[in-house]
N, C-alpha and C positions, 0 to 999 in steps of 0.2 A: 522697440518692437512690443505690441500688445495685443495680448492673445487669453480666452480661458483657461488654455491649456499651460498658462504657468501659472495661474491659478495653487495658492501653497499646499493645497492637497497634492498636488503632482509634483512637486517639488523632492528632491532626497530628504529623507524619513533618517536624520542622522541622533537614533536615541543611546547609543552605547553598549547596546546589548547586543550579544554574539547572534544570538536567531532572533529576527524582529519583522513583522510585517511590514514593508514596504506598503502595503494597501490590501487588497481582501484577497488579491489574485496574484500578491506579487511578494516572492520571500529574499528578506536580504540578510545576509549572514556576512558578517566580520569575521578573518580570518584571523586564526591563530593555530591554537590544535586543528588538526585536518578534518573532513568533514567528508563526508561519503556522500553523493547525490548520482540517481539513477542519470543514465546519457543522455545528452542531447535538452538536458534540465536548464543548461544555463543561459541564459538572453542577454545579461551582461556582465561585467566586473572593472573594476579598478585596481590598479597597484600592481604587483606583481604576483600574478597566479601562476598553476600549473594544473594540470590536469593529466592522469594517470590513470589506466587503464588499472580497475581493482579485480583481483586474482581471487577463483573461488575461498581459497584459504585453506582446504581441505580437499581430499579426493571424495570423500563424501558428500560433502556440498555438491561439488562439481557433480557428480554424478545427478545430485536429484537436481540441479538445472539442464542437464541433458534430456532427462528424463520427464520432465515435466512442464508444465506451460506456467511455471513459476519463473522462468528465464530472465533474469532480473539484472541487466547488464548496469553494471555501479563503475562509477571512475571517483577516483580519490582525488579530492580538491587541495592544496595546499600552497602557501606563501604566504603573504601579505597584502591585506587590500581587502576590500567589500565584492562578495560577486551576489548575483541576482539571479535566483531561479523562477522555473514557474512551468507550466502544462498545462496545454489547451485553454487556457486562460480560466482552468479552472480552481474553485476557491481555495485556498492556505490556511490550515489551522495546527497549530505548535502543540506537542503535547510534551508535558516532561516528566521524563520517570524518572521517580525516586527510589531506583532498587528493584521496580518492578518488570514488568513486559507487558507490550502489546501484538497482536497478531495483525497484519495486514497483507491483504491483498497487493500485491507487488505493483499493478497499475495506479494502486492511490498512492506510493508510496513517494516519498519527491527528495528528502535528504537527512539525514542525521549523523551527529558526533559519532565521528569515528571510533569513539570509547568502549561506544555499545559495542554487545553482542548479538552477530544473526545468525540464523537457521533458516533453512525450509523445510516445514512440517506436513507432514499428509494431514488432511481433516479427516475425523474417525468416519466410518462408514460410507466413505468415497467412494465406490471401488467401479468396475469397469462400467455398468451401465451411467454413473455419475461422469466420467471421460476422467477420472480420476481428479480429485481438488486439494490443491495444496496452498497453502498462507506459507509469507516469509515472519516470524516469531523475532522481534524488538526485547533487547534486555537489557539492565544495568541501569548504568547512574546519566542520565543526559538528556536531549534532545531529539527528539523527532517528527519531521515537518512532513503532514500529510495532504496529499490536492485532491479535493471532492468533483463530480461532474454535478453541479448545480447544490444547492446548499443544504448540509443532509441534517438528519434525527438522529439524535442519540438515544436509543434506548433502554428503560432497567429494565435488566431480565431478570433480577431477585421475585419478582414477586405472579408472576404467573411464567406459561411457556412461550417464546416469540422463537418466529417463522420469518425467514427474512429469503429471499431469491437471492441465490448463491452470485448472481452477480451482478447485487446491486446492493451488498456485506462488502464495506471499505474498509474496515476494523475491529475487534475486539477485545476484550481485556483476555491476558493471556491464563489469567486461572479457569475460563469458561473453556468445557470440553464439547463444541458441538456436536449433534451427528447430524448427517445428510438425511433427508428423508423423500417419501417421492409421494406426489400428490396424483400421478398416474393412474389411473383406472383400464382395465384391457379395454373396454368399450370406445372411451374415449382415444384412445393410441391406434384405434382402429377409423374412426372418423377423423384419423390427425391430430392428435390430441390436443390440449386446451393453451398451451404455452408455456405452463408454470409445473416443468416437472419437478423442479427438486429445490430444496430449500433447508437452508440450516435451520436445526432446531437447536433453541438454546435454551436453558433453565438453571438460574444461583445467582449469586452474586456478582453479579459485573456488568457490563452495559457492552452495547454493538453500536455501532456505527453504520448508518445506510445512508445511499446517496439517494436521490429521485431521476435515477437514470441507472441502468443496464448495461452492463458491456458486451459486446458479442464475445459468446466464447469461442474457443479455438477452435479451427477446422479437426475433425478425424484424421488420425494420418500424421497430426504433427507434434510437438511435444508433451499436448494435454491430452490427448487420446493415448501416446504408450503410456503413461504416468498411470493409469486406472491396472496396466500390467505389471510394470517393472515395476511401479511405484508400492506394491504390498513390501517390498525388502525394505520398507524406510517406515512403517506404519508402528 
């Protein structure tokens, strides 16, 4: 049989490394220590897996996924064998902390060692007119595989202010404290406004991540709209 499509690019990508690109859109991870990857992540696997429905861990967590449109439903991967994730076929890029943290938006988020430590954080200055914004906060020593919608910019924010549209911010470094800001004018909210109401403002040391694409945000009514309420007990 001869075809491009076995072609050794397409081929299994077999390097030895627990998190390793399978290709630009496709992550493959060697099992061992368990591995946490959002639902519905996985397209294939080999060996013998499992897959486990992962528990807030807290009644505080829990709560600010009730409460929030950070609902970030995670299953815990574990066995033996290679499994293969990916979403919307969009890009894969590995980041590994040494001790540190990142902030991401729970939609780019795609898998990481179970080692770490998560949270869901309100962002400072969120509050009800913003529908309330919350990031899930990445810590410790390991791994975490994040999916872009189209191939994004990293930006330093040390050295001037950047303004990024709140949902189209896949990531940050976790020492930068944003606030929300709103580009709104009464005049223009009254001809319908312009599009671009609100925007993280960032300034210091550390960089953000943007995609070249937008996610819609959550309808009123569901759990990114109470989160701008309930969500001040978690700020």
């Amino acid at each position: 049989m001869h075809s491009d499509l076995f072609d050794a690019g397409n081929l299994e990508n077999e390097t030895g490394q627990r998190f390793a690109l399978q290709n630009d859109q496709l992550l493959r991870v060697s099992l061992g220590p368990d591995v946490l990857a959002v639902k519905g992540a996985m397209v294939a696997y080999q060996g013998q897996v499992e897959f486990i429905h992962e528990k807030a861990g807290s009644v505080g967590r829990l709560l600010k996924k009730m409460v929030t449109s950070e609902d970030m439903p995670l299953m815990r991967v574990r066995g033996q064998g290679e499994v293969f994730f990916a979403s919307d076929a969009g890009y894969v890029y590995l980041i590994e902390l040494g001790g540190d943290g990142i902030s991401v938006n729970g939609r780019n988020l795609l898998a990481f060692d179970s080692a770490l430590q998560w949270d869901i954080n309100r962002v400072k200055g969120a509050g009800i007119m913003a529908g309330g914004l919350f990031n899930t906060t990445v810590t410790g020593q390991g791994t975490v595989a994040l999916c872009t919608v189209g191939k994004p910019v990293v930006l330093d924010c040390s050295t001037q202010p950047t303004y990024v549209d709140v949902q189209a911010a896949v990531a940050w470094s976790a020492t930068l404290v944003p606030n929300v800001v709103s580009s709104m004018k009464f005049s223009s909210v009254i001809r319908g406004g312009s599009g671009e109401a609100f925007q993280y403002a960032f300034h210091g040391p550390g960089f953000v991540v943007v995609q070249p694409s937008e996610w819609t945000p959550p309808a009123q009514g569901t759990g990114g709209g109470t989160g701008g309420l309930i969500g001040e007990l978690f700020s």
